[in-house]
C-alpha positions as CSV (number, residue, x, y, z in Angstrom):
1,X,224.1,27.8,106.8
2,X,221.3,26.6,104.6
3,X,221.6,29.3,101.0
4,X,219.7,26.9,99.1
5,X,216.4,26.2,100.9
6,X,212.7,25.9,99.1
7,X,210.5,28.7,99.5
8,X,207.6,27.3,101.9
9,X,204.0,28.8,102.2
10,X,203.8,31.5,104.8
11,X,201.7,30.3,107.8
12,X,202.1,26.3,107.1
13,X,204.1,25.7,110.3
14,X,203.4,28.3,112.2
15,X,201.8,25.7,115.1
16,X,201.0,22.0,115.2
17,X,197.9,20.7,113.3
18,X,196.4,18.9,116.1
19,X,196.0,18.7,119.8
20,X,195.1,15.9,121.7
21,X,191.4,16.4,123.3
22,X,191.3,17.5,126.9
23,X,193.9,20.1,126.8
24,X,193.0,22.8,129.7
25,X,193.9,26.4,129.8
26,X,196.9,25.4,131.7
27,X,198.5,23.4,128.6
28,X,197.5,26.9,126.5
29,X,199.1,28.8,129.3
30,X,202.3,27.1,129.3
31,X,202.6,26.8,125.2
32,X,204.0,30.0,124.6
33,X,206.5,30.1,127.6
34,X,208.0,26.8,126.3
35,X,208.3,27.4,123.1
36,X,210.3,30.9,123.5
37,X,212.9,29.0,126.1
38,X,212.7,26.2,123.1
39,X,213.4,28.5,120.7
40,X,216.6,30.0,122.5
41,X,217.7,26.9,123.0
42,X,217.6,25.7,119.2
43,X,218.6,28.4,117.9
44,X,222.0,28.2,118.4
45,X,222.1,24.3,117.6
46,X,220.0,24.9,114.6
47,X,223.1,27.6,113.2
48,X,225.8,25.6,114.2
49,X,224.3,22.6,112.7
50,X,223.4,24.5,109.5
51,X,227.0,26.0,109.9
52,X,228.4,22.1,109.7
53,X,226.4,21.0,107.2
54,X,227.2,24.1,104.9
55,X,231.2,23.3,105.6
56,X,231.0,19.3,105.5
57,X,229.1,20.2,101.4
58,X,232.2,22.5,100.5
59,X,234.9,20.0,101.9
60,X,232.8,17.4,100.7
61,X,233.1,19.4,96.8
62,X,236.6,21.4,97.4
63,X,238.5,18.3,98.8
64,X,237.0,15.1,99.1
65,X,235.7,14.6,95.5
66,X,238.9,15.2,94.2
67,X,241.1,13.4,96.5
68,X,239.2,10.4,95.7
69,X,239.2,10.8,92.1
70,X,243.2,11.2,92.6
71,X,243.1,8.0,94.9
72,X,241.0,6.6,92.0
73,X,243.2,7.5,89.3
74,X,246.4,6.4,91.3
75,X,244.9,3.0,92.2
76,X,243.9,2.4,88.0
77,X,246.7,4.0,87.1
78,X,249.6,3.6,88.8
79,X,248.7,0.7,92.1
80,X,247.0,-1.9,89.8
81,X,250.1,-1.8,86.7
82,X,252.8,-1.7,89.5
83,X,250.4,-5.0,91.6
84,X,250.0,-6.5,87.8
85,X,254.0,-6.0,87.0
86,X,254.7,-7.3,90.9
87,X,252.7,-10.0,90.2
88,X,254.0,-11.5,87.3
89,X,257.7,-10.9,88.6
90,X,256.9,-12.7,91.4
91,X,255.4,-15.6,89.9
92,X,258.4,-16.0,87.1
93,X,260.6,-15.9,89.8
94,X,258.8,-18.5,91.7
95,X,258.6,-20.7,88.5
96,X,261.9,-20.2,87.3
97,X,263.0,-21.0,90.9
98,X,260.9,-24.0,92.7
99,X,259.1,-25.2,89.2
100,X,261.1,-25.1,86.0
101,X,264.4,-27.0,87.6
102,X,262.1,-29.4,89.2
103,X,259.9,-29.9,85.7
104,X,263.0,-30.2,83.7
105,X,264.8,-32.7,86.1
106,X,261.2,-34.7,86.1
107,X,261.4,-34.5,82.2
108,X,264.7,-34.6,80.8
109,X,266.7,-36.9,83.9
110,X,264.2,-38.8,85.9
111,X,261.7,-40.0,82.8
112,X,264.2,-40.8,80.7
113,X,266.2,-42.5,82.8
114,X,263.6,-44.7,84.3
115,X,262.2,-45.1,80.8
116,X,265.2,-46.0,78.8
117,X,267.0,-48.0,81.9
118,X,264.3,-49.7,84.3
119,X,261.0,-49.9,82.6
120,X,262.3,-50.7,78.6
121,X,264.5,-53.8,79.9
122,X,261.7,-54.9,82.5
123,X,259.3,-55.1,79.4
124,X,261.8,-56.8,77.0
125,X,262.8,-59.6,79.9
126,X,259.3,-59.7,80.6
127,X,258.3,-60.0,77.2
128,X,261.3,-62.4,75.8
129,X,262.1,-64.2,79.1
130,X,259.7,-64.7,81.5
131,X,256.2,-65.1,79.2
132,X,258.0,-68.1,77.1
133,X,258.7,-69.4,80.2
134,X,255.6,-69.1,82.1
135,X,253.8,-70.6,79.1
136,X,256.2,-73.9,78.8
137,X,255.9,-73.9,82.5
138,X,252.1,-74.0,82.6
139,X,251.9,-76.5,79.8
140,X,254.3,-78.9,81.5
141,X,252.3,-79.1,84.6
142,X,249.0,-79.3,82.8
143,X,249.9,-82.1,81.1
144,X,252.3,-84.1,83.8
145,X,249.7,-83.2,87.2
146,X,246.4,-81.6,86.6
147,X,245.5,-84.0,83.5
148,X,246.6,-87.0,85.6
149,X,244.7,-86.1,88.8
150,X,241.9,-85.2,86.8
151,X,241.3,-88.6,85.1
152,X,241.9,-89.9,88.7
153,X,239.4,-87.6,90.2
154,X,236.4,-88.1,87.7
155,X,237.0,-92.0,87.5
156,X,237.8,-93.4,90.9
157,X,237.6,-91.4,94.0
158,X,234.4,-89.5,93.1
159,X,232.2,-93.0,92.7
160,X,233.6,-93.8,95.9
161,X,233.6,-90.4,97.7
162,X,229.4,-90.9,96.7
163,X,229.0,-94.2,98.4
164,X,230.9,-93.3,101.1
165,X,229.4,-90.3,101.8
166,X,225.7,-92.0,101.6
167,X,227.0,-94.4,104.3
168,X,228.1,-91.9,107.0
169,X,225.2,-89.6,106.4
170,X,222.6,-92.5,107.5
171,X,225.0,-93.8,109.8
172,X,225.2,-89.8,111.1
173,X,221.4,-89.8,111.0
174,X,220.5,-93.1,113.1
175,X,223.6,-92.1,115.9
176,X,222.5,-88.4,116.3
177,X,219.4,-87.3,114.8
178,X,216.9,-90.0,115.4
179,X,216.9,-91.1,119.0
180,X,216.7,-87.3,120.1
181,X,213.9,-86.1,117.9
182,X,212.0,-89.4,119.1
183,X,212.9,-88.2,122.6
184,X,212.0,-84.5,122.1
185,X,208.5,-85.7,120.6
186,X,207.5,-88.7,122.6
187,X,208.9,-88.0,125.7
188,X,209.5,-83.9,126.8
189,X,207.0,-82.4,124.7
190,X,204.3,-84.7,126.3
191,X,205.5,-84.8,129.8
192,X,205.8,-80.6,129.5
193,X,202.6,-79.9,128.2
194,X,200.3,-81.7,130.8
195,X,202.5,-81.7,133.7
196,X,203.2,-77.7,133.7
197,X,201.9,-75.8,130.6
198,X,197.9,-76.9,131.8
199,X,198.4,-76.9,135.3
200,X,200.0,-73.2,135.5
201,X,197.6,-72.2,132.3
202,X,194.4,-73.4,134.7
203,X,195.5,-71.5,137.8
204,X,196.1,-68.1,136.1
205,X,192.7,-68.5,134.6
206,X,190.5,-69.3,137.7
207,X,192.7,-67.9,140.5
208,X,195.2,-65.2,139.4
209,X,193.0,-63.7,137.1
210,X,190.1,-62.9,139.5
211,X,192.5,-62.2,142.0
212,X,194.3,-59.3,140.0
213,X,191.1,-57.6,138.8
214,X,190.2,-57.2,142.9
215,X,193.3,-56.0,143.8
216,X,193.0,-53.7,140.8
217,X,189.5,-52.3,141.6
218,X,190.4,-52.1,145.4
219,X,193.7,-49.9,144.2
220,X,191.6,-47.7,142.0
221,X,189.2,-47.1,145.1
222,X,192.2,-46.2,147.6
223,X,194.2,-44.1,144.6
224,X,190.7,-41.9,144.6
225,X,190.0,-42.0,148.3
226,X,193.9,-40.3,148.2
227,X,193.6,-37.9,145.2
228,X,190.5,-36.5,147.1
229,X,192.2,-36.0,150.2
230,X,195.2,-34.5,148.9
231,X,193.0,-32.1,146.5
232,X,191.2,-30.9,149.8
233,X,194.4,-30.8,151.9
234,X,195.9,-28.4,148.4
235,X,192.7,-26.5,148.3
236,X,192.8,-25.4,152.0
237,X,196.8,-24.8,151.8
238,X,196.0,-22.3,148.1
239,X,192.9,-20.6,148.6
240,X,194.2,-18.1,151.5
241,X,197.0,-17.4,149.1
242,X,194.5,-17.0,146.2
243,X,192.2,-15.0,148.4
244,X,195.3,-12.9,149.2
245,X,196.2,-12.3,145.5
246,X,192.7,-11.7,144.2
247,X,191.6,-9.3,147.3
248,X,194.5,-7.9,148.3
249,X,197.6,-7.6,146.1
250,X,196.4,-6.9,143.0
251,X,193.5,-4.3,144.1
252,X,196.3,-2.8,146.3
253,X,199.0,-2.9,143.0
254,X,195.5,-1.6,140.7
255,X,194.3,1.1,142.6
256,X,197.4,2.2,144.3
257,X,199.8,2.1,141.4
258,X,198.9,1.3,137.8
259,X,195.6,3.8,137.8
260,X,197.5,6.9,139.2
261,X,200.9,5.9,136.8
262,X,198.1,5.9,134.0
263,X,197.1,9.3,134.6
264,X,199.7,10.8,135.2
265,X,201.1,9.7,132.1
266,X,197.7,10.4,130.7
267,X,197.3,13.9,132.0
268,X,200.7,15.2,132.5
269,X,203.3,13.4,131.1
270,X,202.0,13.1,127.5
271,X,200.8,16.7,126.8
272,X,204.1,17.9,128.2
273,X,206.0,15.4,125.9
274,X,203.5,16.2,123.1
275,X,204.3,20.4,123.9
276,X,207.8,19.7,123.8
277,X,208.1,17.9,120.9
278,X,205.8,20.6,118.8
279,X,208.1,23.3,120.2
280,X,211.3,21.9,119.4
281,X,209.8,21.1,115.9
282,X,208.1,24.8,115.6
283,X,211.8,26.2,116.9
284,X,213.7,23.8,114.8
285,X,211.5,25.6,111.6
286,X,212.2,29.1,113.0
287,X,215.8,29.0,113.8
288,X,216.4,27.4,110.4
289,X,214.8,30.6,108.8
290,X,216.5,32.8,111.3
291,X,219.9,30.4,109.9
292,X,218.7,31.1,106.5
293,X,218.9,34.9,107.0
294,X,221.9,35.2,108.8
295,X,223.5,32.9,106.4
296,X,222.3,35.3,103.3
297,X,223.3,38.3,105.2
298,X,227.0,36.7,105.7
299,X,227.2,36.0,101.8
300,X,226.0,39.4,101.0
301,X,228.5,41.1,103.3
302,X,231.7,38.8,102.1
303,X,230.5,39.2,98.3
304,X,230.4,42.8,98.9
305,X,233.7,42.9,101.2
306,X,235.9,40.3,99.5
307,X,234.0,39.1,96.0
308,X,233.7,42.2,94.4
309,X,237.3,43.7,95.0
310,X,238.6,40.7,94.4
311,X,236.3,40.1,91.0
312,X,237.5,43.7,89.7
313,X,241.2,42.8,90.4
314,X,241.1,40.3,88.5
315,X,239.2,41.5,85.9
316,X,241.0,45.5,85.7
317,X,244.6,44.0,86.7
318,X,245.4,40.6,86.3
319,X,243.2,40.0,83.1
320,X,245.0,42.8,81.1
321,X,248.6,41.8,82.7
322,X,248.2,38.2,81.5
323,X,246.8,39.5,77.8
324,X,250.1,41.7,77.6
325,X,252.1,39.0,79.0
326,X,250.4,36.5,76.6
327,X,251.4,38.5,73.6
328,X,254.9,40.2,74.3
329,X,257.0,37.2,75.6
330,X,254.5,33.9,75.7
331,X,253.5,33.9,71.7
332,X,257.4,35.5,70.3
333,X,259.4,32.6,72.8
334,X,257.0,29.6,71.5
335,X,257.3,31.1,68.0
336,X,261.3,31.1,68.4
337,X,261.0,27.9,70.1
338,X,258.9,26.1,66.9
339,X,261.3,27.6,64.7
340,X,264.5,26.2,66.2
341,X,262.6,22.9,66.5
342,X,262.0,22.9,63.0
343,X,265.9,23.8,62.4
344,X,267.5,21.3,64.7
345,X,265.0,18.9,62.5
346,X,266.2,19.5,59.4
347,X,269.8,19.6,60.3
348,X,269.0,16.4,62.0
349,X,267.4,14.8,58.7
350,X,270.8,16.2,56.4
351,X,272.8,14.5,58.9
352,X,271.1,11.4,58.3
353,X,270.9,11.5,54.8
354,X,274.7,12.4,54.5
355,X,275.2,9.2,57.0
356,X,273.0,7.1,55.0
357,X,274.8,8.4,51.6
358,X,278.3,7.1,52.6
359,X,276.8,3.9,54.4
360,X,275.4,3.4,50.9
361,X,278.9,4.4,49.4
362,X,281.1,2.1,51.3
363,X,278.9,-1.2,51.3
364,X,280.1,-1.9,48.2
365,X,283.2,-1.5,48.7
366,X,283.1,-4.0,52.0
367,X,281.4,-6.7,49.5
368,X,283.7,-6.3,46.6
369,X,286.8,-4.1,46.8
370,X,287.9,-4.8,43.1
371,X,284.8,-2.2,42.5
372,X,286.1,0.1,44.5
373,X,288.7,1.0,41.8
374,X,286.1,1.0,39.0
375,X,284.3,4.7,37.9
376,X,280.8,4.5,38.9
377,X,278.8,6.9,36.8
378,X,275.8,8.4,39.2
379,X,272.7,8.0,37.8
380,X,268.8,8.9,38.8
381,X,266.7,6.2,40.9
382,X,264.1,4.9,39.6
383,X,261.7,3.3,41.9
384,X,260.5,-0.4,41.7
385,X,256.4,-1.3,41.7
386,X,255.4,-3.4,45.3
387,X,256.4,-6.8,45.1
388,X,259.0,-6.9,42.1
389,X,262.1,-5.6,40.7
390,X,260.6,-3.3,37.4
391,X,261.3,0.0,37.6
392,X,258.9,3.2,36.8
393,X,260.7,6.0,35.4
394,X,259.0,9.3,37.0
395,X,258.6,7.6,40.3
396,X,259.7,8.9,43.3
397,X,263.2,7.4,44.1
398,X,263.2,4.7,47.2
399,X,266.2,4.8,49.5
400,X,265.6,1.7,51.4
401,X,266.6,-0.6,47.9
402,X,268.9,-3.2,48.8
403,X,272.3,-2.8,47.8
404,X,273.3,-5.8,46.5
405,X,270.3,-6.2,44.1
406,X,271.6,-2.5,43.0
407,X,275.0,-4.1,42.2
């Protein structure tokens, strides 16, 4: 139910601001009635729906919010690292399955090999074999053919391949060129031209021409004497189907349908759709205050009923029970708990010094056991300064010396 509504002005909803003109004292007459079956209609949608809306807010706050931060959080935290790490696994595997063998073969077998035992001796045959060759080839035949046929070329067949081409071109000329263009221009083109290009050329002009354009103006005369027929013939077949339309149908579909449809939608249907809707609206507004109240009323009898004993439990029980609690067993165990940490530390730390004392002891001995035999006086450390081997008497001493610079 709606807790957290905003205080709204007494008497600003209490009926719609405006009614359509025309409404008779049977529209006023049948406001009131509506609007109180309205009302117990919505009332009990209005309270459920406030109801729903009040419990989809507290799961929405309670358990959805945090169920997706947790999704959240598990999709950063613990999804995306595990995809990543999947990821890469998958891909090293893939590599070190179906790409490194077939890179390394490709590298280390395949281009070598082809390098050092096809190409390299292809290149040095070519190179030493084959190019002296070609070149002692190509001068041989340069000098024992093409220089030979050249200087026979230039100096006997090409004067004679001149004259003897002149010869058969006017020879060509005067068997196949000649005798027909003479015949084409003094023979067909004449007998053409004034035996059939004037004749047919005089008879269009004088008898087809007039010819057509009668024919032409007596089909233009018939085509309109048709058109005008057939128009009349259409006009008498249309009009009693116009006539029909026009006087008939759509007075019949005016008066007899559309006008009374439009008023009764006009005068009935509308102010009863306009009356419905300002009732559910005025009974939506009411039940959601009636909502309001009954809502306030249940939170004022479960704060009193449940809040308040459960408040002073908590407050007179619980509260002092934890406090005692708190400082009888929680503080003395953590105290006795930090103490035996800090024991178990330092026996920890003297067992690695004592470990690190006879590591240092019997290093020496490993490296040279003549020295073993020899008295070593103990002495005090001395540490050295960064980055040399001078001592600084006073300093604090430095276990991690090396022992054979120690000697």
């Amino acid at each position: 139910m709606e807790f957290e509504k905003s205080p709204q002005t007494y008497g600003s909803h209490q009926a719609p601001a405006h009614y359509e003109p025309g409404d008779g004292c049977l529209t006023t007459v049948v406001r009131i009635p509506v609007r109180i079956v309205v009302l117990l209609v919505v009332v009990p949608v209005r309270m459920v729906w406030d109801l729903l809306v009040v419990c989809g807010r507290a799961v929405e706050r309670v358990l959805l919010r945090p169920l997706g931060r947790a999704l959240a959080w598990v999709f950063e935290h613990v999804l995306t690292p595990l995809g990543l790490a999947t990821t890469w696994l998958a891909v090293f595997i893939g590599k070190a399955l179906f790409v490194w063998p077939w890179v390394a073969l490709w590298r280390y077998v395949v281009v070598p090999v082809v390098t050092y035992g096809l190409v390299v001796p292809l290149v040095w045959v070519y190179r030493q074999l084959l190019t002296p060759l070609g070149h002692g080839i190509a001068w041989l035949v340069q000098q024992l053919l093409v220089a030979p046929a050249g200087r026979l070329y230039r100096r006997l067949l090409t004067p004679l391949g001149h004259g003897v081409a002149a010869g058969l071109a006017w020879l060509g000329r005067a068997l196949f060129v000649w005798p027909w263009v003479a015949l084409w221009r003094y023979v067909v083109v004449p007998v053409v031209k004034y035996a059939l290009v004037v004749p047919l050329v005089w008879v269009y002009r004088q008898l087809l021409t007039p010819l057509g354009h009668g024919l032409a103006r007596l089909l233009t005369v018939i085509g309109r004497g048709l058109v005008w027929l057939l128009t009349m013939i259409g006009r008498g077949i249309v009009w009693p189907w116009v006539a029909l339309w026009r006087y008939v149908v759509v007075p019949v579909v005016t008066y007899g349908l559309v006008l009374p449809a439009v008023w009764i939608y006009r005068h009935i249907l509308a102010p009863v759709g306009r009356e419905i809707a300002a009732a559910v609206g005025v009974a939506w507004r009411i039940a959601g205050y009636i909502s309001r109240a009954v809502g306030r009323a249940i939170k004022w009898l479960a704060w009193n009923v449940v809040g308040r004993p459960v408040r002073w439990l908590y407050q007179s029980v619980c509260t002092p029970v934890g406090h005692a609690v708190r400082d009888t067993i929680w503080r003395p165990a953590k105290k006795a708990a930090a103490e035996a940490g800090l024991a178990v530390r330092g026996a920890l730390q003297a067992a690695r010094e004592t470990v690190r004392a006879a590591r240092e002891a019997i290093w020496p001995a490993r490296r040279d056991p003549v020295r073993l035999r020899q008295p070593v006086e103990p002495g005090v450390r001395q540490a050295r300064t960064l980055g040399s081997t001078t001592t600084v008497p006073g300093a604090a001493a430095d276990p991690e010396i090396s022992l054979h610079k120690r000697g």
